[in-house]
ZAMARGU-4260 file (C-alpha; in steps of 0.2 Angstrom, whole numbers, plus 5000, padded with zeros to 4 digits):
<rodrens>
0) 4966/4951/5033 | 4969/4967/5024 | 4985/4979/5022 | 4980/4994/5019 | 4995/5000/5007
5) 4986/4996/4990 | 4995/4982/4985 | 4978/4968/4987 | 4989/4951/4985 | 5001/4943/4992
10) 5011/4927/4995 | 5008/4919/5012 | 5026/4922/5019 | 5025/4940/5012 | 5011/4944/5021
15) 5017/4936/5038 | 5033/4948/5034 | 5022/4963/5033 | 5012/4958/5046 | 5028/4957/5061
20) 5035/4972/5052 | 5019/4985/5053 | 5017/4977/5072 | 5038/4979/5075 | 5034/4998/5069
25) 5020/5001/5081 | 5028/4995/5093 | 5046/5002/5092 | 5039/5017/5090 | 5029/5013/5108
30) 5015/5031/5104 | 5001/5033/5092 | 4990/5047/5084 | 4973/5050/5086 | 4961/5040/5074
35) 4960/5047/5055 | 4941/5047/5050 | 4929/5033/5051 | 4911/5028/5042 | 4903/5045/5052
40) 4916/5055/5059 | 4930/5064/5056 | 4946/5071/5062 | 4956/5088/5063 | 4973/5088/5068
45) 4988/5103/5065 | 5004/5109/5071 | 5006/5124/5080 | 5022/5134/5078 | 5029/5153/5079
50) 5033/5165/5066 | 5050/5156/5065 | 5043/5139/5061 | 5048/5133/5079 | 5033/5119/5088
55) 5025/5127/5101 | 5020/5114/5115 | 5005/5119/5128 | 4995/5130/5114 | 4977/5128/5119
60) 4967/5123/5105 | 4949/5127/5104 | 4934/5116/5092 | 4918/5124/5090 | 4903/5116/5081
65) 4894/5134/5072 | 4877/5127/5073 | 4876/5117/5091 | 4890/5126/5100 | 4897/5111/5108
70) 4916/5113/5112 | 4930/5102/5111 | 4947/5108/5118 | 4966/5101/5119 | 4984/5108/5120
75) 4997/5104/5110 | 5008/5090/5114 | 5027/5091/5116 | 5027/5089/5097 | 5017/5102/5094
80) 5003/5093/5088 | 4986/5092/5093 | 4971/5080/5084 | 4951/5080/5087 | 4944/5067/5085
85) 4930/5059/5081 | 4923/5075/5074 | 4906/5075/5070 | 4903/5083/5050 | 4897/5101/5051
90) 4904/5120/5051 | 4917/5123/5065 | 4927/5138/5071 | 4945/5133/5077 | 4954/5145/5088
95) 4975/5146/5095 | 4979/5153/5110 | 4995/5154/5118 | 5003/5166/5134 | 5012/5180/5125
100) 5005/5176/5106 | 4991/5183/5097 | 4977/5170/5096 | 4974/5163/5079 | 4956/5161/5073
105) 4950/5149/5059 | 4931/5152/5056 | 4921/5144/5042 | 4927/5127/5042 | 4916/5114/5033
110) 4919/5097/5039 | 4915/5083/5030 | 4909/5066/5035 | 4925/5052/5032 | 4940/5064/5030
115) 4953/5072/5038 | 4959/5089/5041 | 4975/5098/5043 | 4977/5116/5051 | 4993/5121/5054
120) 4993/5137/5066 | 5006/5151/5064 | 5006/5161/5081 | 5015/5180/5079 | 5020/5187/5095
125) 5008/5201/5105 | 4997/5202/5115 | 4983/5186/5120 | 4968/5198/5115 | 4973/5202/5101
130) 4965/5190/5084 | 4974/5185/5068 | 4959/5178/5058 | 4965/5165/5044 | 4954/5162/5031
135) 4950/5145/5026 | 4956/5144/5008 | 4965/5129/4995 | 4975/5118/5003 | 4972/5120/5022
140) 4957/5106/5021 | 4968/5096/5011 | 4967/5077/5014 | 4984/5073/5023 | 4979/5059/5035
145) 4976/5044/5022 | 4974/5043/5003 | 4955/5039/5001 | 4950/5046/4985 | 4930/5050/4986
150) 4918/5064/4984 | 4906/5071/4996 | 4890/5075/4991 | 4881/5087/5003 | 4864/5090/5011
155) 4860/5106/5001 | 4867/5098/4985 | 4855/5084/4989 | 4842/5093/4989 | 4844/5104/4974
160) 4849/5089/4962 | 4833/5083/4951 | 4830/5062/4959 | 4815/5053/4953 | 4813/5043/4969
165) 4821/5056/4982 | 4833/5045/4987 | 4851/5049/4993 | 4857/5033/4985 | 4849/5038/4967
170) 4867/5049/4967 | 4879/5036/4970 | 4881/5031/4952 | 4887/5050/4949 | 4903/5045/4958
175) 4920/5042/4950 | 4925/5027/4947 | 4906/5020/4949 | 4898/5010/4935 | 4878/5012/4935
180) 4870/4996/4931 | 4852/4990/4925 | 4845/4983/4942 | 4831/4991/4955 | 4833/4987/4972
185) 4816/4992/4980 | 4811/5006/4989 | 4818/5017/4975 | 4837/5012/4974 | 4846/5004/4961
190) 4863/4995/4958 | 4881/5000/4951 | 4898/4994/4952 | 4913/5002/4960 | 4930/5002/4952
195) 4926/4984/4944 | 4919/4975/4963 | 4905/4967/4958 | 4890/4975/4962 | 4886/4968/4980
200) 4902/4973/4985 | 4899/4991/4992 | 4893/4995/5009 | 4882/5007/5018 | 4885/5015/5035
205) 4871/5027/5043 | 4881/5037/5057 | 4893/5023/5059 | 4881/5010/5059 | 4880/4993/5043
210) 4863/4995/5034 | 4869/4986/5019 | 4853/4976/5013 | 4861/4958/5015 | 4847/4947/5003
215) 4847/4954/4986 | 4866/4958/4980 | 4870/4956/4962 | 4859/4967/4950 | 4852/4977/4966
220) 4868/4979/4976 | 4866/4999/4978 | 4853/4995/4992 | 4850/4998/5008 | 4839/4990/5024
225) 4832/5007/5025 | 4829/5021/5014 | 4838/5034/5016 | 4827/5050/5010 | 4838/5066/5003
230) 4828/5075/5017 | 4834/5065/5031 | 4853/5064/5025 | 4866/5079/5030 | 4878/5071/5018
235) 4887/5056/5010 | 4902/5054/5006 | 4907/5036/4995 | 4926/5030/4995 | 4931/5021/4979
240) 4949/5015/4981 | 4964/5019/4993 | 4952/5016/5007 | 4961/5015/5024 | 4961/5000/5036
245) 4944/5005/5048 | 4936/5000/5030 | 4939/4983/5027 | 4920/4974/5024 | 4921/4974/5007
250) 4930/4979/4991 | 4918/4991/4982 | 4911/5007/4987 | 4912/5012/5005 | 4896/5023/5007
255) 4896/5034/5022 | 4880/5043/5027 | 4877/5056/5039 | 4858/5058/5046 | 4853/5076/5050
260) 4855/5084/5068 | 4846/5098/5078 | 4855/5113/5083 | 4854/5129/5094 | 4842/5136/5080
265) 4827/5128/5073 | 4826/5124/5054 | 4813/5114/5045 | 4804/5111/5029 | 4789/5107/5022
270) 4785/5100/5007 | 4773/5092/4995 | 4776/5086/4978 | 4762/5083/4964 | 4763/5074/4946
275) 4748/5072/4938 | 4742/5065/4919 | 4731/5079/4913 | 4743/5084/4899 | 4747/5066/4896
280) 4742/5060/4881 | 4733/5042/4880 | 4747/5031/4871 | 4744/5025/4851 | 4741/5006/4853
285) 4726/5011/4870 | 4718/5023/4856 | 4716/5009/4845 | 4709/4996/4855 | 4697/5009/4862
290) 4705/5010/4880 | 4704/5024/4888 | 4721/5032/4897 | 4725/5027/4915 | 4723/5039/4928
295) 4738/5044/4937 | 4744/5055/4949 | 4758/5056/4961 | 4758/5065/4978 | 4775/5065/4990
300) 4773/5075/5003 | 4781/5077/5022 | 4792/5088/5035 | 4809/5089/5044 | 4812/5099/5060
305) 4827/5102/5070 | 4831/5113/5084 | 4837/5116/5103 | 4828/5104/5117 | 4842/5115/5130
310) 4855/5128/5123 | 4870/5124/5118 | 4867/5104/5127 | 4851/5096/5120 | 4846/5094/5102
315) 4830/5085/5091 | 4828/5081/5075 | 4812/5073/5065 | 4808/5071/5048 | 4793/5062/5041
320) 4789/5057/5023 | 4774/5048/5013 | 4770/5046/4998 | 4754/5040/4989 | 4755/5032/4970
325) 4742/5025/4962 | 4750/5018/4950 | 4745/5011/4932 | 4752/5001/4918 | 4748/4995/4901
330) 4745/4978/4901 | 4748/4966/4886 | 4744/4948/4884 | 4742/4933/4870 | 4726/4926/4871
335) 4720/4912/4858 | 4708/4916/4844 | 4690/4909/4843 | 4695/4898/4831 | 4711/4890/4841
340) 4697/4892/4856 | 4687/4878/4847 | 4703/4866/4845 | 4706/4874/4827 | 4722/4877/4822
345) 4726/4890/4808 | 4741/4887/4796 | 4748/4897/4781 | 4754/4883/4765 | 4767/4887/4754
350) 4753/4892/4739 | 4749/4907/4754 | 4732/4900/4758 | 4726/4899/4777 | 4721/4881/4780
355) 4713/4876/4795 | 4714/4860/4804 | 4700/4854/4816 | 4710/4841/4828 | 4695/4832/4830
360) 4688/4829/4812 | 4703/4834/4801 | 4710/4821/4791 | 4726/4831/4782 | 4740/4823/4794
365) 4753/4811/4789 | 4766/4813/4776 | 4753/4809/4762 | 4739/4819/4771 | 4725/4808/4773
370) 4728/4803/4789 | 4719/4809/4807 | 4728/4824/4815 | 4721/4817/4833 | 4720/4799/4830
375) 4708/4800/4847 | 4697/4811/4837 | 4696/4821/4852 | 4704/4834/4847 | 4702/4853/4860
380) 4705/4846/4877 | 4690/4851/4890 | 4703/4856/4905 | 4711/4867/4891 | 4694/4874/4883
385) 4690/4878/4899 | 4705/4889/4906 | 4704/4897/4888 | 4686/4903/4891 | 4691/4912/4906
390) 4701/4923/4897 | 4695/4938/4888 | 4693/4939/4868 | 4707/4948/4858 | 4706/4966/4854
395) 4724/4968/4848 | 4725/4960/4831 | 4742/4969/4828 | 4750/4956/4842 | 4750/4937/4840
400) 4754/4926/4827 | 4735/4934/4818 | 4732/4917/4814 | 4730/4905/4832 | 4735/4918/4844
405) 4729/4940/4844 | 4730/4951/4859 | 4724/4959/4871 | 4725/4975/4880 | 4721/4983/4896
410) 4725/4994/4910 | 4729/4991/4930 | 4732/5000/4946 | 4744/4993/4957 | 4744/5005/4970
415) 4760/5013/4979 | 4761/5019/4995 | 4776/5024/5007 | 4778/5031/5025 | 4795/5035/5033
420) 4797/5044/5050 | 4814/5046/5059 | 4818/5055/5075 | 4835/5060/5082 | 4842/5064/5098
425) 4859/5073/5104 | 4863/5077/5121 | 4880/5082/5129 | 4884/5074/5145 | 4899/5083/5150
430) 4909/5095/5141 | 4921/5078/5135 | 4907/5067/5132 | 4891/5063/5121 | 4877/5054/5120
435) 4866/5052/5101 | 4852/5040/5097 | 4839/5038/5083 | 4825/5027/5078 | 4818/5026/5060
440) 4802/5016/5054 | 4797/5012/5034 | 4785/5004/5025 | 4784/5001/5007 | 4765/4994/5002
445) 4766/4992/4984 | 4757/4980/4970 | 4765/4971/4959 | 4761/4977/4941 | 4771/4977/4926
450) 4766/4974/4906 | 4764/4955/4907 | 4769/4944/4919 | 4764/4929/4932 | 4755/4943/4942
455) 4742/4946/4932 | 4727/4940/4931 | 4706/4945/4924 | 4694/4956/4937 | 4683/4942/4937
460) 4670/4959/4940 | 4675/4964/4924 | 4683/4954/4912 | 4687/4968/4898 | 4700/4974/4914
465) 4716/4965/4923 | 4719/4966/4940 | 4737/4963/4946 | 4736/4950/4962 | 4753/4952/4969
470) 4757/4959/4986 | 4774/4965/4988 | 4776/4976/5007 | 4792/4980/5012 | 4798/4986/5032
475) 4811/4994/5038 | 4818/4999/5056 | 4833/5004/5064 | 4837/5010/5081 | 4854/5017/5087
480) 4862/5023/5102 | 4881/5032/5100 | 4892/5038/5116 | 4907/5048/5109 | 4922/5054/5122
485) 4938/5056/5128 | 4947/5048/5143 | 4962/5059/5143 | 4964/5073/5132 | 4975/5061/5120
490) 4964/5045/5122 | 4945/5044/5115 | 4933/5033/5110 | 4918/5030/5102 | 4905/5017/5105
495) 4888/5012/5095 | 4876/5000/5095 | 4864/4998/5080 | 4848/4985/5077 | 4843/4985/5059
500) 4830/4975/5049 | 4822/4972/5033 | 4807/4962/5029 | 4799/4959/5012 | 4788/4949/5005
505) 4780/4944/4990 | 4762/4936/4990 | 4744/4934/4984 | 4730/4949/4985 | 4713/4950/4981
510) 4706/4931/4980 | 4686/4939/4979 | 4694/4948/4962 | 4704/4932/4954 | 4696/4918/4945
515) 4701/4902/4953 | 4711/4894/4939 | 4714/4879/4949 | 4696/4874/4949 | 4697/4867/4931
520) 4685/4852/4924 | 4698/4836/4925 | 4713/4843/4935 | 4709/4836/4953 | 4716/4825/4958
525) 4721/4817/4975 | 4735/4826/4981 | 4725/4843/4977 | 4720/4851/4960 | 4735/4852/4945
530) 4738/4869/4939 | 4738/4870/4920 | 4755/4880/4916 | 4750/4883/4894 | 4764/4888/4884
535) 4774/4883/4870 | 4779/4895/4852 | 4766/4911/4852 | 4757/4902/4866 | 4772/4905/4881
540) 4762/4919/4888 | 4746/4910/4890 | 4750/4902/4906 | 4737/4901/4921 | 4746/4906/4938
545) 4740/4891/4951 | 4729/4902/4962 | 4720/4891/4973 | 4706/4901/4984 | 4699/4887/4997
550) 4717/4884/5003 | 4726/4902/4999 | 4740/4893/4992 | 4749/4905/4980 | 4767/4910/4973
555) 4774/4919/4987 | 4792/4922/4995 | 4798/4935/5010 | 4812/4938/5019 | 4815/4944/5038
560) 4832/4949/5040 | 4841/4957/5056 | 4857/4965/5061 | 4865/4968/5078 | 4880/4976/5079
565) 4892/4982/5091 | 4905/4994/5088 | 4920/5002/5097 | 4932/5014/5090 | 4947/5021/5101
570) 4960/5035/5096 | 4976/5038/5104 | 4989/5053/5102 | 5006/5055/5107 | 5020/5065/5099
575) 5017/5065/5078 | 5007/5048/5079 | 4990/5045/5077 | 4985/5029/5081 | 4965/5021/5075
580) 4960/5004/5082 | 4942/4998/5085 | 4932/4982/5082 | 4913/4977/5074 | 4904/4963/5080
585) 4887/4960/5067 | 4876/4946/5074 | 4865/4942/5058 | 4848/4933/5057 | 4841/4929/5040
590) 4824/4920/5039 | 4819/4917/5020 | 4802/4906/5016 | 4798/4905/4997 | 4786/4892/4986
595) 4790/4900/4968 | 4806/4892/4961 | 4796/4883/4946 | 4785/4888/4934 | 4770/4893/4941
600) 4768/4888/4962 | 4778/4874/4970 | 4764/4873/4984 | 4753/4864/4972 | 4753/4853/4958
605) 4757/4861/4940 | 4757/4853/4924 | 4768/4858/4909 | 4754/4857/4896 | 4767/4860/4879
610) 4779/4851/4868 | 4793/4847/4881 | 4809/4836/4881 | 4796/4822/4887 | 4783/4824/4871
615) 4788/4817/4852 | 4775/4824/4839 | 4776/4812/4829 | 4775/4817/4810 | 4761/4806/4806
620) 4750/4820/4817 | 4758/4834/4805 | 4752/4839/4788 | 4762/4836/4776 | 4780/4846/4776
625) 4779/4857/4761 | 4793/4852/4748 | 4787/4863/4732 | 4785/4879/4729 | 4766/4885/4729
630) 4760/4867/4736 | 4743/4866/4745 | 4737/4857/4762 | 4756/4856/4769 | 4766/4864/4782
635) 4781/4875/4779 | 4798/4869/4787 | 4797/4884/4800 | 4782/4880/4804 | 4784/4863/4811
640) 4789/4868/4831 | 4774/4880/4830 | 4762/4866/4825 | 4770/4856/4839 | 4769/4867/4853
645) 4749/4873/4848 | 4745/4854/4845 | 4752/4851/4862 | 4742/4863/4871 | 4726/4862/4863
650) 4726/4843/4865 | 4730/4843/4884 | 4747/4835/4880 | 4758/4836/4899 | 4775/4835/4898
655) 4778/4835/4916 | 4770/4839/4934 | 4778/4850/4945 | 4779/4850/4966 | 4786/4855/4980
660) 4794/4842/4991 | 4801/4847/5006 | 4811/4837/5020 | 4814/4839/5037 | 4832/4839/5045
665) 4831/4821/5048 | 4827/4818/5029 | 4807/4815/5033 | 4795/4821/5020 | 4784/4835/5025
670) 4768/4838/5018 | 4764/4845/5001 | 4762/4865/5001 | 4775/4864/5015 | 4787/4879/5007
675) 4805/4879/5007 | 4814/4889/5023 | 4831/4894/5030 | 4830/4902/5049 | 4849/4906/5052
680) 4863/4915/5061 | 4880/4920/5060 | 4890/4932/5067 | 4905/4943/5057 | 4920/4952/5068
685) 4929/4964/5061 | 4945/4971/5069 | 4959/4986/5062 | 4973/4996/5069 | 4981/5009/5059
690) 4993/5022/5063 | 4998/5038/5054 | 5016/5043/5057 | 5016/5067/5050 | 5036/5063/5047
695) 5039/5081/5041 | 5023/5095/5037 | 5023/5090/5022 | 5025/5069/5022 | 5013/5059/5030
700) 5013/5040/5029 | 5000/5029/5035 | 5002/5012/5041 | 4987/5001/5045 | 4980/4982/5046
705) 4963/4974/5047 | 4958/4957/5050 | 4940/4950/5050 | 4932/4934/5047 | 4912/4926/5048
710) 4908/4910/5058 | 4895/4899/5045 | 4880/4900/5045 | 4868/4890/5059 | 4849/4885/5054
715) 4839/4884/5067 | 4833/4866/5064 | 4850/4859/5059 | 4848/4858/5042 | 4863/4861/5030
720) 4865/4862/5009 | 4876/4852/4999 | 4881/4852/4983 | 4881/4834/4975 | 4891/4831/4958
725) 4880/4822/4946 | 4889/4814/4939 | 4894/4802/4952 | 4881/4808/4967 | 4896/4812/4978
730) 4897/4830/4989 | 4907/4840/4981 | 4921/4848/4993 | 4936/4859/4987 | 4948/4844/4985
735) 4938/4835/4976 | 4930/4849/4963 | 4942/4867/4966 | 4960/4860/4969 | 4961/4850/4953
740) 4956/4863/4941 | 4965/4873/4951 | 4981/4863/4945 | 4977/4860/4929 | 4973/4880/4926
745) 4991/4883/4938 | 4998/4870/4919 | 4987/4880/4907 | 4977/4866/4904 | 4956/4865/4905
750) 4953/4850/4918 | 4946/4835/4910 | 4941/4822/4922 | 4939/4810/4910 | 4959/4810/4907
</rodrens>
């Protein structure tokens, strides 16, 4: 429950006493006023009085929307009062008029998505015909309704400010009060904090409807389930504290965005955007290494039109977008030398000579260094040499450790492309009643690329080249249907339905270009082929990601996510009260598969080939630590974990084996490869009532309460999580693990449970 008077805590009995006494208030005072604004709408309310400050009730009061013509019309009550509402965000034209009083005009009026207006209309005495024209200036559009503080950002604005992905949510950290944090959410948003929320604590409305991307959170929380492209989006307006009690999701931003509309004339755009690497210069370390400069270029292109279907009654609007980015990045990696290739490893002494020490012959081990390195004699493992030899020769000497391990350098395209397409439609039913809906689509086909990484891998075409093998497409869709009206000329309402989802995915691409590093000499076994994962000191880069070609198993993860929701929103006027009530109903489905939460793949067998916790290099297979200055034949004292983890992994030495094991809700094993999945529901209700109380022209108070809760989760097969305690094996529940730290913190004393 929340009280939306800014004080965020209370004890129990305080908030019941709040609760009876707002409720005793609505109720004694048995009216309400119209609704202030919500996520899409807005409202404008006023008074209207004669030149000697005396109400006038029975004024008719006229609301024009400028670009679509659509009127809505009321009288002042007995109070003098009069409230629109919702108000959809545009330029309006409000007009007075009264038997035996000039009308008043207002013209010019720019409303603005979540907020509320107060006109106060002063009507002189003369004849009905005749026009007084007020000029909308400082303080008539002041924000009297509620105490939200938030900007607006507006269509136009949007549009002139420079944004590298041409996205509306690329402006949100421009906000007071907002924090920009390092984070990408992908299709082109990225993540922020809010007056201190943490960073999956804003929400997102489209035209009233939640499309706050419910997977990621944390380092991404600026993300939506669907762009939302600066050419599609009227305006945004983003609430950062003093938020009224129709926003009650959650306690960081509250980011409400306003899709274009079609009016009586038609307006569109088209646009193309180019960037292109003819004046880029090829970077030092590519010149060097004799690589030539990637190519790059970068078209965005698309349209939006909006215009009349029928005058004044009938309105479409449609923007496409796309873009096509063939992207491509520098890519660095450790490879061995061609002597730690042959099982040689290099060593510097403390007389500053390199000596090399051939596992399988040298004898310079032992602290008197006469011993065998590898007592095997074995020395360079064949599985090891053999993944080695599928990896190119160095041609960075600059990177590495210059002595076991060089560089190498390359260039990759991971292509980028994007489509989005949404369409709108507006039609008046009646002159008190509306009917909106819209449909968008994206799609997000990218390649995952970066500088190094799992990703990565050799063209087995051409091996002086790296192709990246991660697929990483990304879907979005949302339809929506809005009927907006009134009842009586006091009551209205607002209902919406919304479908959203989000689906993404990560996975494996081009097998024909990928050599198949499971198909090493020595690593099959029974249950499937054992994926060498080499790392250890200079070496943790040299790693072979389990690709196996015959069965497509790979590293790969997605998530399908969907959103119903249901929506009602009522407003009721009576004398100077204004009351907002509504409720949201969200029924959320969340399917997540995944096989990557170890090193490597989960859906096959890995092997950790370094110096682990489980591996104890015993110093007899050491040369001799160096204890003199200028000694010969030993190994310095910061030297001794590198010789480990390279003596490791050119020998073959596993520390441990890594797989996927998977169980069923009844607890029976399934087969390896089987990934780990989640296929659940729950629903979220959310319900508000708030009332504003215009106690004088120039005091307004407002009152409101919101309450909301979410029913757990439900999988689909049953299956649940628990937390086990390990140190016992029991479940760990809040008596058991919260309450008494919750004590001891309540003494100022750090729980101990061995006390």
């Amino acid at each position: 429950m929340k009280l939306s008077t800014g004080l965020t805590r209370f004890p129990n009995s305080a908030r019941r006493i709040m609760f009876f006494l707002c409720a005793a208030l609505l109720i004694l005072n048995a009216q309400a006023i119209a609704r202030a604004q919500t996520s899409s709408t807005s409202t404008v309310s006023g008074r209207i009085i004669d030149s000697n400050g005396e109400g006038l009730a029975g004024a008719e009061v006229e609301l024009r929307n400028v670009a679509t013509g659509l009127v809505q019309k009321q009288q002042s009550n007995s109070l003098a009062h009069y409230v629109f509402s919702p108000v959809l965000p545009g330029e309006y034209a409000l007009v007075v008029r009264m038997q035996g009083f000039r009308q008043a005009s207002f013209s010019d009026l720019k409303i603005e998505v979540a907020k509320s207006y107060s006109f106060d209309a002063r009507l002189e005495v003369g004849d009905v015909s005749e026009t007084v024209n007020v000029v909308a200036g400082a303080g008539l559009d002041l924000q009297k309704m509620d105490a939200t503080i938030g900007s607006v950002v507006p269509g136009m604005s949007l549009l002139a400010l420079p944004s590298l992905e041409r996205s509306a949510v690329e402006f949100l950290t421009l906000q007071p009060g907002t924090i920009p944090e390092a984070g990408d959410g992908d299709m082109g948003n990225r993540g922020g904090a809010v007056t201190g929320a943490r960073t999956d604590q804003s929400t997102f409305t489209l035209d009233g409807i939640d499309i706050t991307e419910n997977s990621t959170g944390g380092g991404a929380g600026f993300r939506t389930m669907i762009p939302v492209p600066v050419e599609s989006v009227e305006e945004f307006r983003v609430g950062v504290t003093n938020l009224n009690a129709s926003f009650a999701r959650s306690s960081g931003g509250q980011v409400s965005l306003v899709g274009r509309r079609g009016s009586n004339e038609f307006h569109g755009a088209a646009y193309w955007y180019h960037q292109n690497d003819n004046l880029n210069a090829n970077s030092w370390t590519n010149n060097r290494s004799g690589i030539p400069e990637a190519e790059s270029k970068d078209n965005r292109y698309g349209f939006r039109l909006g215009g009349p279907l029928s005058h004044n009654r009938a309105f479409f609007f449609v923007n496409y977008e796309g873009r096509n980015f063939p992207r491509a990045f520098d890519v660095t990696r450790i490879v061995p030398t061609d002597s730690l290739r042959r099982g040689i490893i290099r060593m510097r002494d403390n007389a500053g000579r390199i000596v090399s020490y051939d596992l399988a012959t040298a004898a310079l081990c032992s602290p008197t260094g006469n011993r065998q390195c590898d007592p095997r004699r074995l020395g360079l493992s064949p599985s090891v040499s053999a993944l080695w030899s599928l990896l190119p020769q160095g041609n960075d000497p600059a990177s590495g450790d210059g002595l076991n391990t060089t560089g190498w350098r390359s260039t990759a395209v991971a292509p980028l492309e994007n489509d989005y397409v949404v369409s709108r439609f507006d039609y008046s039913l009646t002159p008190v009643w509306s009917f909106n809906a819209s449909a968008t689509y994206a799609r997000r086909l990218s390649t995952l690329g970066g500088a190094s990484g799992l990703r990565q891998q050799l063209d087995i075409r051409d091996s002086s080249r790296a192709v990246f093998t991660g697929d990483a497409p990304l879907r979005g869709q949302n339809l929506t249907f809005g009927l907006n009206g009134s009842l009586t000329p006091a009551f209205n309402s607002s209902f919406k339905f919304g479908w959203t989802r989000d689906r993404q995915a990560s996975d494996n691409i081009n097998p024909s270009r990928v050599a198949n590093l499971l198909a090493i000499p020595g690593t099959d076994t029974g249950a499937g082929r054992v994926a060498l994962n080499i790392g250890g000191g200079n070496l943790d880069q040299l790693v072979s990601e389990p690709i196996d070609i015959d069965s497509q198993r790979a590293r790969s993860q997605s998530n399908d996510n969907e959103s119903f929701q249901f929506i009602y929103d009522g407003a009721w006027t009576k004398g100077s009260h204004s009351m907002q009530f509504g409720s949201n109903a969200r029924h959320i489905i969340t399917r997540h598969v995944r096989n990557d939460k170890v090193a490597g793949s989960l859906a096959s067998l890995v092997a950790d080939v370094f110096r682990g916790s489980n591996i104890l290099i015993p110093n007899t297979s050491r040369p001799p630590t160096c204890s003199t200055p200028n000694q010969a034949n030993c190994l310095r004292a910061n030297d001794v974990a590198q010789w480990d983890a390279l003596f490791a992994a050119t020998t073959g030495m596993v520390d441990t084996i890594s797989v996927l094991t998977v169980r069923d809700a009844d607890l029976n094993p399934l087969p390896f490869g089987t990934p780990l999945s989640a296929d659940t529901t729950h629903n979220a209700y959310d319900f508000y009532l708030q009332d504003t109380w215009q106690a004088r022209p120039t005091l307004a108070l407002t009152l409101g309460l919101s309450y909301g809760w979410q029913r757990p989760p439900h999988d689909k097969s049953g299956r649940q999580t628990r937390m086990i305690n390990v140190a016992n094996g029991e479940p760990l529940t809040y008596a058991n693990y919260i309450e008494p730290r919750r004590e001891a913190a309540l003494r100022g004393e750090i729980y101990n449970p061995r006390i």
